[in-house]
C-alpha positions in Angstrom: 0.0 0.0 0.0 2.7 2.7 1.2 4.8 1.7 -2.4 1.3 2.4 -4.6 1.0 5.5 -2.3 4.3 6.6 -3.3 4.0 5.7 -6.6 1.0 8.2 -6.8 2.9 10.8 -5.4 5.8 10.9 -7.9 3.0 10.7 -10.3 1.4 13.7 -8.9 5.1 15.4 -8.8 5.7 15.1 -12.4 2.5 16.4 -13.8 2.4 19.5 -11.2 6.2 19.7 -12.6 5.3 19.7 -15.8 2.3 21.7 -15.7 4.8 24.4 -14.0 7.4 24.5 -16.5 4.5 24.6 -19.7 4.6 27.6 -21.3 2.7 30.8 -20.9 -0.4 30.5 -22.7 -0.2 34.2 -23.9 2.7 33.6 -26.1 2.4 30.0 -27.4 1.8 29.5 -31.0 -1.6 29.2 -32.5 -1.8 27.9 -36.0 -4.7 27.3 -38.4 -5.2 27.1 -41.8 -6.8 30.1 -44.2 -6.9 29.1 -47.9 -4.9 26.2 -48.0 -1.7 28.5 -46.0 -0.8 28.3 -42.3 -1.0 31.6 -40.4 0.2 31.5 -36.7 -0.3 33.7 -34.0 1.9 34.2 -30.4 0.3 36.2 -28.3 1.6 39.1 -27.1 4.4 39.7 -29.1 3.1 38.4 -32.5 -1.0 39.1 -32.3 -2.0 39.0 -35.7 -2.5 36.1 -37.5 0.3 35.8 -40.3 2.3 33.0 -42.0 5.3 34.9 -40.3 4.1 34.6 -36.7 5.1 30.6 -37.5 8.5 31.1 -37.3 10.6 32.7 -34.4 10.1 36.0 -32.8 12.7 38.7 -32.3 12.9 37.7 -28.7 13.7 34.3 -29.6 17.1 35.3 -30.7 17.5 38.8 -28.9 18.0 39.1 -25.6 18.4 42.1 -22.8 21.8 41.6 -22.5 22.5 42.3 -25.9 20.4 45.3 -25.9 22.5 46.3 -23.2 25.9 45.6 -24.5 25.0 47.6 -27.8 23.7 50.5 -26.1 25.9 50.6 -23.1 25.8 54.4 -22.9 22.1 55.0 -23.5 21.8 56.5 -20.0 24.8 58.3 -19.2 24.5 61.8 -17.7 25.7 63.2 -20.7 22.6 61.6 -22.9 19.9 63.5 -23.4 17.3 60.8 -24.0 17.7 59.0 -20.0 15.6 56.5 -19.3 13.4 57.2 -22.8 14.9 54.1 -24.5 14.9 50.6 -23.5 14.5 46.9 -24.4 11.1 46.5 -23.4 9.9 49.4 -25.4 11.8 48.4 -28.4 10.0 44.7 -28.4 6.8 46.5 -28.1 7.0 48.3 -30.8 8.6 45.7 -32.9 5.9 43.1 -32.0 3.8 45.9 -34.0 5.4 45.0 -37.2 6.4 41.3 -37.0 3.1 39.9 -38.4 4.3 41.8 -41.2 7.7 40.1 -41.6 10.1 42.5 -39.1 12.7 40.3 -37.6 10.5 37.1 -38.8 11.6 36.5 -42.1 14.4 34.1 -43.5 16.6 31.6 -41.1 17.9 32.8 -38.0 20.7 35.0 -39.4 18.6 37.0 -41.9 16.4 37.6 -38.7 19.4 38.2 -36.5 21.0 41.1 -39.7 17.7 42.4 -40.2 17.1 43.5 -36.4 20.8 44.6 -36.3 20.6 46.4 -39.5 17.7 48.5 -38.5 18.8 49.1 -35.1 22.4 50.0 -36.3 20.5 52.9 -38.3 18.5 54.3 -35.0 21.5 54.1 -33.1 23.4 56.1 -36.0 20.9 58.3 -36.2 20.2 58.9 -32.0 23.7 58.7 -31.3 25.9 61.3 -29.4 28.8 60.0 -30.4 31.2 62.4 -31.8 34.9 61.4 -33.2 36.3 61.7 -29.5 33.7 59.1 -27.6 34.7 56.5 -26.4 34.1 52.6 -27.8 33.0 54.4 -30.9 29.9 56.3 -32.1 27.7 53.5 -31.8 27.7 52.9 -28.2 26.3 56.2 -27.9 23.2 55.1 -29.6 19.7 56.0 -28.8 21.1 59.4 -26.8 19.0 61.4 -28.4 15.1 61.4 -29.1 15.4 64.2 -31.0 17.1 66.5 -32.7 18.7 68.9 -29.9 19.2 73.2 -31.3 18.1 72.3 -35.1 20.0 74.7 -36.9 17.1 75.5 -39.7 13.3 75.5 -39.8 13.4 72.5 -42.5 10.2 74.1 -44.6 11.4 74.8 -48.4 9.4 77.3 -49.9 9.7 75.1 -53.2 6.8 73.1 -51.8 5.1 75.9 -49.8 1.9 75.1 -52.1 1.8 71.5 -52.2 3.3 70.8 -48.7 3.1 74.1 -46.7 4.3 74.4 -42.9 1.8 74.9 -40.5 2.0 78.1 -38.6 3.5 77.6 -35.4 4.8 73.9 -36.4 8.4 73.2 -35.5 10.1 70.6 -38.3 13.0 68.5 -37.0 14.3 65.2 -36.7 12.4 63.2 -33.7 12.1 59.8 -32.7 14.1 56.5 -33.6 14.2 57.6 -37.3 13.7 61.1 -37.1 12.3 62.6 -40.3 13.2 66.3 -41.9 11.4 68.6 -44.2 7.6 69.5 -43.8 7.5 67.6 -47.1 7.9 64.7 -45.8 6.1 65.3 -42.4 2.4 66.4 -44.2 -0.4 64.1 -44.8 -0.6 61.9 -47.6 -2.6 63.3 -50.6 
């Protein structure tokens, strides 16, 4: 009796183990077909259904530490963007656009390039890393959230018909990819 007892127990053991170690149902992978394709969705990170939701997600293969490492002097006291940018924020937004392909498409290392490829262009463009930093301009990355004393309004009277400034509207660089030029700011027509 005390052997079937125990025997029950480590029964009971494993399935409470293995219940515990099962994934978060918010980001396991849903898949069904539409049309004869399989579409997937993951939760959180990947909510739409799309055929690249099936394959692995930025977090996956990109971690906090390497976040981190890249972007080392994000929050110095000389940046002027402390505390704005961070990991978390970053997978947020990118969950936005990996239904769409972002960091989803290819094998791992077209994922891995495509990630480091656009984030190598924010950091470029955010960093405050001028030819004396140290470890480079790079690791000055995501400093800046926008552009800090623009030097020029950025509205070109060649478009002030088509694409005209609004009065009192400022037009600089902002943001992870900051854009210039009321021409490019305006609504689409």
């Amino acid at each position: 009796m005390k052997m079937k007892a125990k025997g029950i127990l480590v029964i009971l053991a494993l399935v409470v183990l293995a219940v515990a170690v099962e994934s978060d149902p918010d980001t396991v992978t849903k898949v069904k077909t539409v049309r004869g394709k399989k579409v997937c969705t993951k939760g959180w990170e990947c909510n739409q259904w799309s055929k690249f939701c099936c394959n692995e997600t930025i977090t996956d293969y990109f971690q906090v530490y390497q976040f981190e490492e890249w972007f080392s002097k994000r929050n110095t006291p000389v940046a002027h963007a402390v505390g704005f940018w961070d990991f978390q924020s970053f997978i947020l937004a990118a969950a936005q656009y990996e239904p769409l392909g972002f960091g989803t498409t290819g094998n791992k290392t077209e994922k891995m390039k495509e990630v480091a490829a656009f984030l190598g262009h924010v950091g470029s463009q955010t960093s405050c890393g001028y030819g004396v930093a140290t470890g480079g301009p790079l690791a000055w990355g995501l400093c800046f959230n926008r552009e800090m004393s623009p030097s020029q309004s950025y509205c070109d009277d060649f478009y002030k018909y088509t694409y005209p400034c609004a009065p009192g509207a400022e037009y600089y660089g902002r943001g992870a990819l900051p854009i210039y030029w009321s021409v490019y700011i305006s609504e689409p027509t």
